[in-house]
Every structure is written in structure tokens, then in C-alpha cells.
C-alpha angles and dihedrals in degrees: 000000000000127000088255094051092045083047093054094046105045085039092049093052102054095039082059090045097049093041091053087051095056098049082046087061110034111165116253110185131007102273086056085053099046106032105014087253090299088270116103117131121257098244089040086047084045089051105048086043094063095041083049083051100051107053119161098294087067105042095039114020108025089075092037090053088048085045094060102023096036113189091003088065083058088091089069083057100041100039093039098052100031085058086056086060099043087045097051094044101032111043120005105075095051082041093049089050099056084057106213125153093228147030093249092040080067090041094050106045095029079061098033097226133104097212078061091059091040088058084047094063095037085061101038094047091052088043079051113040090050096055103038091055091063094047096058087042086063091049076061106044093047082044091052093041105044105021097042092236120135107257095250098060082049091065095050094056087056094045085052102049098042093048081056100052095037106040095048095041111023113195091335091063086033092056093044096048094042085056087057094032081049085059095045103054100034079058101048090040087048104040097062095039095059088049099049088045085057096048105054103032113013095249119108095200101088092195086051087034092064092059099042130094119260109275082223093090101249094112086226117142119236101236090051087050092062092031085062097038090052093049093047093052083050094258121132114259108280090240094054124091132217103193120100112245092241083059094045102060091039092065096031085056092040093055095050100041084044084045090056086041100054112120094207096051094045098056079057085079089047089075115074136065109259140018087248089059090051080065104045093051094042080052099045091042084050085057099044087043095054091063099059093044095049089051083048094080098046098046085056088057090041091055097032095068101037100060086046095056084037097055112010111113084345123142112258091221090057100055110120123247103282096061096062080042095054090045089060083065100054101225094103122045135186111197105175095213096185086036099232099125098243128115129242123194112179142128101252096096095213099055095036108100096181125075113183129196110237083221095064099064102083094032091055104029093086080052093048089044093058091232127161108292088238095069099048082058094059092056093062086050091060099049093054084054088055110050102036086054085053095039093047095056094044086056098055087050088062096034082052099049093050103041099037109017099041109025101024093046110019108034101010125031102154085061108135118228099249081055102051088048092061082043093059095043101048080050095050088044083058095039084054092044091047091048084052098049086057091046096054100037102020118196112231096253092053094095104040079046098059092055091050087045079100097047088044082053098051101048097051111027110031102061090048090053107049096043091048080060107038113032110052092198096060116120142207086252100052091043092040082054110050096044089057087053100034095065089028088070094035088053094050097049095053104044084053094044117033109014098038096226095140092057125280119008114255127245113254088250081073094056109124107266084345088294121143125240087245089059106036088097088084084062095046092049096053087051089051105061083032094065092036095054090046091042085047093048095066109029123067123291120240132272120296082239085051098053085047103056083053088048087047090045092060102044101102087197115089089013093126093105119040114221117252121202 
């Protein structure tokens, strides 16, 4: 069978499946809809967590980012799965012990103001809104590619499935999907990459395969052999870094505090039973996400020098067949700028006549590799996972922060709970509608947005959060403070940096104390809890019952059953 029939079928099967899930396990009530009925297994908590985790950033474009920046592409890694940590041991048990359905939720009741909670959802729904956009313009991009349908028709089809899935079950249909979506794309991500490390170097282990020799006979290492491929086409070694340390560790700090910080990710932790189960599904998804992160790395290298030895000095009419396919798409191009018909690929811009998407490079590596059509099929069908699980939790953030946080707790108290559900529905249908929208016509800054959604993240939850834990004096105008100021730098950083909206975009040399805009959350951050802590020193300090719920949150004894309110 071809790669499109494969594609149609694989894809086919687990729509229906997802799709079955979702009608088995219709919410019922609100809590059903919020929280899945705060009932969801451990290892099934652990599972949907992971697939939550690792939308379509992580299964497409983190190994495309590592294939063309090389050690510098180590800070997604490190930022990305160092926040899970920080997340699983920092925040969600004492989370999960106040008992709330959503992040703002926390943030209105722990500082006792509703203008709190407003400035909450304001920054959720940008965090959101940002991410969420990119993710349905990657359903897109796998539909147009591997089904033959115009991208916009691709993200239709994903608009329409997730609304399904998320609108009917909530969080209940959401948790159950994203175990089997979980399957689907560790397989998919997996599969290829043992077949490729085969392939290459005899050893089926990718992670062992990276640092192995060529099975070619040669002795030489792998990672030699694209060292020396990427100097001789004028890039930098692929084990050498360009970032400064300071901006390392900037971005590495603002991924993993953003990480801990994420909306969609937290109210993970709101659905089982105990604290101690918290614990045990933040541990388990930790687990399930680390085999897909330490593959990461070697499927960049995989993919790296093949499509160097596929494309490098090669006649253009000779190309096989994936490379006209992936041109269709836009996202590679081949301009023959000395018209000989042969492609260069190299780093001086003027002479290079080959620009290639980051995102491509998962998606095309099983193609590039000449493996069984099956299983590039397979592949499709776990980028699509990946990003409608994602997709789908992002949307109940935003559902949640407008139904419950905003209407049930803000306009409209005395609504009764029939009435909050379809609440909650009709603003997850136009969340749907709104993501779509952004798939299908993307504004120009979405896709620098959706890599600074940590950074936004970091300079406007996590501050908030910690402190509202962890420090029992905090108060709604320290907190209200700082997270005003907290995004408001973030935002202008960015519009003046990356998008360009203040005028011409600045030279590096004019970076704030030489940081990126992909790691200034980490400035933002520190300004954050530094304008909440001076605001907090001089303003009063929160109610005595306040202070006691903090105080509860903390207490590990008795902790067996969270509090629900």
C-alpha cells in the first residue's frame, strides 16, 4: 500500500478511537467537565499528562530545532524537562491540596480578589491562546502533507475532532483520549527512530546508536561524521555552542520556570483522588516523558546527515519523490540561484540555494530514510496525537477561565451547575472556532509567539504561584502587581525584539544584558516577585484565614484526601 493509504488508514483508526473514547466517557456534571470527576488513575493521570506535556513542539519541531542548532538546541531539553521536574515536585501537591479546577481559580481565592483572578485569565488566556494557534497550525501542516488535503481543510478536520472530543467529555473525554493519544505518538516517535539507529549504525537503541561508530566500516563515530559534514558545508560543528552562557541559562531557566507555570499542564494534578497520587502521576509522566527526550537528540543526528548526504551538491531532477512533496507544502525550497541544477546547501547565505523548516525534520526523516511506508504513516499519525491532545487541554484552560473563573465567580455567582456546564461547552465551541481561525490565517507573530508561551508563563504565573505557597504573608496586591508587571515586560520585550511591532527590529548587541527574547522571562520573572515582595512590604498583609489555608496546604500529615470546596 502506498504512504497515503497507510496515512488514511492509521489516521482513520485512531480518529474513530478517540473519538469512541470521548462518547464512553461524556461529562456529566462540572466537575466531570473540569477535573474528569477527580478520579483518574495514577498511571492513566501519568499517561495523559505526558501526552498534555508533549504537544506538537515536542514530537515535530524539538528534534528539528537540535538538527539545525546542535548543542545550542540542548536548552529546549534542558529547560523543558527540568520544568517538569520543578512542576511535579514544586507546585502540584500543594496544588493539588487547595483543590481548585483551574490556575486562577488558585490565584483568586489564595489572594482573596477577583481582580486577582481577572488578571489570571487575562494571562492564561494569552499563554493559551499563543500556544494553542501553533498547534492547530501543525494539524495542518501533517493533514496537507500526508492526506493531500490543502492545509486549511487539515485544520478543519482537527478543529472538528477536538471540538468533538473536548466539548462532549471535558476533561473526562480529554484524560481518556490523551492515554491512547500518549500510545500513539510514543509509538510513532519510537518506531522510526529504532529503524533508522539500525540502520546506520547496527544498534537498535537510538540513544546508544548516536554515540556509536557507522556500521559502513569506516570506524568513524556518528556524531564525527556530522561534525565533519556541517564544517565542510561552512556550518559550525554540531557539538559546539554559540550562546553566550549568560543566555543559556536565561532561556534554559525561563523554559523550566514557564514549564511549571503552564495552565494546561497544572489542572493535570486536579484530577485524582489524593495528594499522594499527585505524586505518584507527576512521577510516572516524568518517566513516559523521558523516553521520548532522550530519543530527541539522536533522531536530530539521524535526520541531520541524511538529508545532508540526500540533498548536499545533488541534482535537483534527481531528488526522490519527498522532496517535490515537501516543497508543495512550502516549508522546504529549493531557488537555483546559478541555475545549474545542482543544490547547494551551505551556510553563506548568498551562495545557499536550499532553506529547510525545522518542523519538517521528524516528519520527513522515516521518508529520507527510505523506510516501509507504513511506518511513515505512522508518523503522521503521531503528530496529529500530539498536537490535538495538546490542543484539547489548552482549550479547557481557556473553556475553564472563562466559565468558572470569570462567569461563575466573577458575573454571575448564583449560576446553577447545569447552567455553567453549557457555559463551559458554548466557550470551549468558540475557543475551538477562534484556534482555528489562527491555524488556518496565521498572523505573522504567531510563530515567533508560541516559542516565548514559556517565557509569557514565567513572567506572570509562576511568581504568583510560588510565593502564594510558599510564603503565607503574600497579598493580592503584591501578587496583582507583579503579574501586571511580570507580562507587561515580557510583552514589551518581545514586541520590540522579536516581532518588530516598535519599529525595526534591534541587532543582537542591543539585547538586554546580551539575553534573548526566548530567555528574558527569566527577567521578567525576577522582576516579578521583586515588585511583588516591595509592593507586599508596604501594603497589609492578608487575612488570618488566609494565612491558614497557606499554612494547611503545606502540612504533608493528614494530606490523603485534598480538600474540595
Amino acid at each position: 500500500m502506498s504512504v497515503q493509504v497507510w496515512t488514511y488508514l492509521l489516521v482513520g483508526i485512531t480518529f474513530t478511537l478517540y473519538i469512541g473514547i470521548a462518547i464512553w466517557s461524556r461529562a456529566g456534571s462540572t466537575k466531570e467537565f473540569y477535573v474528569a470527576g477527580g478520579g483518574v488513575s495514577p498511571l492513566a493521570n501519568g499517561m495523559a499528562t505526558a501526552a498534555d506535556w508533549m504537544s506538537a513542539a515536542s514530537f515535530i519541531s524539538m528534534a528539528g530545532i537540535i538538527a539545525f542548532a546542535g548543542y545550542d538546541g540542548s536548552v529546549y531539553l534542558m529547560g523543558w524537562t527540568g520544568g517538569y521536574v520543578l512542576l511535579a515536585l514544586l507546585l502540584a501537591p500543594y496544588l493539588r491540596k487547595f483543590g481548585k479546577f483551574t490556575v486562577p481559580d488558585f490565584i483568586g481565592d489564595r489572594y482573596y480578589s477577583n481582580t486577582a483572578r481577572m488578571v489570571a485569565v487575562f494571562c492564561a488566556l494569552i499563554v493559551s491562546f499563543t500556544y494553542v494557534a501553533g498547534q492547530m497550525r501543525g494539524v495542518g501542516v501533517v493533514f496537507s502533507r500526508f492526506l493531500q488535503v490543502d492545509i486549511n481543510t487539515g485544520v478543519i478536520i482537527g478543529m472538528i475532532i477536538v471540538l468533538f472530543y473536548a466539548v462532549l467529555g471535558g476533561m473526562k473525554g480529554i484524560t481518556y483520549t490523551q492515554v491512547a493519544q500518549y500510545c500513539v505518538l510514543i509509538f510513532a516517535f519510537m518506531v522510526p527512530a529504532i529503524f533508522i539507529s539500525f540502520q546506520m549504525t547496527g544498534n537498535p537503541v537510538p540513544q546508544l546508536g548516536m554515540g556509536s561508530t557507522l556500521n559502513d566500516g569506516s570506524g568513524t563515530f556518528l556524531m564525527d561524521r556530522l561534525n565533519g559534514l556541517s564544517t565542510e558545508l561552512g556550518f559550525a560543528e554540531y557539538t559546539d555552542g554559540t550562546k553566550s552562557v549568560i543566555d543559556v541559562f536565561a532561556i534554559t531557566l525561563a523554559l523550566m520556570v514557564g514549564t511549571a507555570g503552564l495552565p494546561h499542564v497544572i489542572v493535570r494534578f486536579f484530577t485524582v483522588k489524593r495528594v499522594k497520587d499527585a505524586r505518584k502521576s507527576a512521577g510516572l509522566a516524568l518517566l513516559l516523558i523521558a523516553i521520548l527526550y532522550t530519543t530527541a537528540p539522536a533522531v536530530s543526528v539521524f535526520a541531520k546527515i541524511n538529508l545532508i548526504d540526500t540533498v548536499s551538491n545533488e541534482e535537483y531532477s534527481l531528488m526522490p519523490a519527498w522532496f517535490k512533496n515537501w516543497e508543495e507544502t512550502g516549508l522546504l525550497t529549493f531557488d537555483d540561484k546559478n541555475k545549474d541544477g545542482i543544490i547547494q546547501y551551505v551556510a553563506d547565505k548568498d551562495r545557499n540555494e536550499l532553506t529547510v523548516d525545522n518542523d519538517i525534520m521528524v516528519l520527513a526523516n522515516p521518508e529520507i530514510a527510505n523506510l516501509p511506508a507504513w511506518v511513515i504513516a505512522l508518523v503522521a499519525a503521531g503528530g496529529l496525537a500530539a498536537a490535538l491532545s495538546t490542543a484539547a487541554g489548552l482549550l479547557l484552560v481557556i473553556s475553564a477561565s472563562v466559565s468558572h473563573d470569570l462567569i461563575k465567580k466573577v458575573f454571575k455567582p448564583n449560576i446553577s451547575e447545569k447552567g455553567e456546564l453549557w457555559a463551559a461547552r458554548g466557550a470551549a465551541t468558540v475557543a475551538v472556532v477562534i484556534a482555528g481561525y489562527f491555524g488556518i490565517h496565521p498572523p505573522g507573530f504567531v510563530a515567533a509567539v508560541v516559542a516565548l508561551a514559556f517565557g509569557l508563563a514565567a513572567a506572570s504565573f509562576f511568581p504568583a504561584i510560588v510565593l502564594g505557597i510558599f510564603y503565607k504573608k503574600m497579598n493580592k496586591e503584591g501578587a496583582i502587581g507583579g503579574m501586571i508587571v511580570g507580562i507587561s515586560l515580557m510583552l514589551f520585550y518581545m514586541a520590540k525584539f522579536k516581532l518588530g511591532w516598535l519599529g525595526e527590529i534591534p541587532d543582537k548587541s542591543e539585547w538586554w544584558f546580551g539575553i534573548s527574547p526566548e530567555g528574558f522571562g527569566t527577567v521578567a520573572m525576577i522582576v516579578n516577585f521583586v515588585v511583588a515582595l516591595v509592593i507586599n512590604r508596604f501594603t497589609p498583609e492578608p487575612p488570618e484565614e488566609v494565612q491558614e489555608i497557606v499554612e494547611n496546604i503545606r502540612i504533608p500529615s493528614g494530606a490523603g484526601e485534598a480538600v474540595d470546596h
